[in-house]
C-alpha positions, 0 to 999 in steps of 0.5 A, spaced: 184 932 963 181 926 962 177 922 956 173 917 953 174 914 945 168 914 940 170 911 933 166 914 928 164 914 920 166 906 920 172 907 924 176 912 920 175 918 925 175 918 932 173 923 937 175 925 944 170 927 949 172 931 955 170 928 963 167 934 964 162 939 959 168 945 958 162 950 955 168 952 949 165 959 948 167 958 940 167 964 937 173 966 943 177 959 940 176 961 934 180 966 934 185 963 939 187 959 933 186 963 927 192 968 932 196 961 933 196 960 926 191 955 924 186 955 919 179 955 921 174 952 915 168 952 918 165 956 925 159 957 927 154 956 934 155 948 934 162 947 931 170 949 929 173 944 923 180 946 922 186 942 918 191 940 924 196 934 923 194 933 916 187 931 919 180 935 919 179 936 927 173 938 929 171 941 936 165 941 939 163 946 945 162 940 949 170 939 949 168 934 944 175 933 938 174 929 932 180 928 928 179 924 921 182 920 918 185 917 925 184 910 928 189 910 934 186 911 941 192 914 945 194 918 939 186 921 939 187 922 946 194 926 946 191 930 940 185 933 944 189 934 950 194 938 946 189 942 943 184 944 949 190 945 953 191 951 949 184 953 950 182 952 956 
């Protein structure tokens, strides 16, 4: 899987976004990751936020991750890996 950076909200957050549009059905993921234990603090049409690694991680149908308070490149692209690996 591949990725690209962006550095968000003064360079607190970073987000990981996916080479290809995944189209995440949200409401699937949702489920998937209440079921494996992860607590969902907010989901709707256009997005999933959730506590992961101590960090708010939010996830975009797109393929898009967010992890905030994050300010390592490498890290950011790992996590999002981790994560949609599980999903997808």
């Amino acid at each position: 899987m591949r990725f690209t950076t962006m550095r968000l909200c003064g360079g607190e957050a970073l987000m990981a976004v996916s080479a290809d549009d995944l189209n995440l059905n949200l409401a699937e993921v949702s489920d998937r990751l209440t079921n494996a234990g992860h607590r969902i603090k907010r989901n709707d049409d256009m997005m999933i936020i959730m506590e992961w690694k101590e960090m708010e991680t939010t996830i975009y149908p797109q393929g898009k991750v967010m992890f905030f308070p994050l300010r390592d490149r490498s890290l950011c692209i790992k996590y999002a890996a981790e994560i949609l690996e599980d999903l997808i």
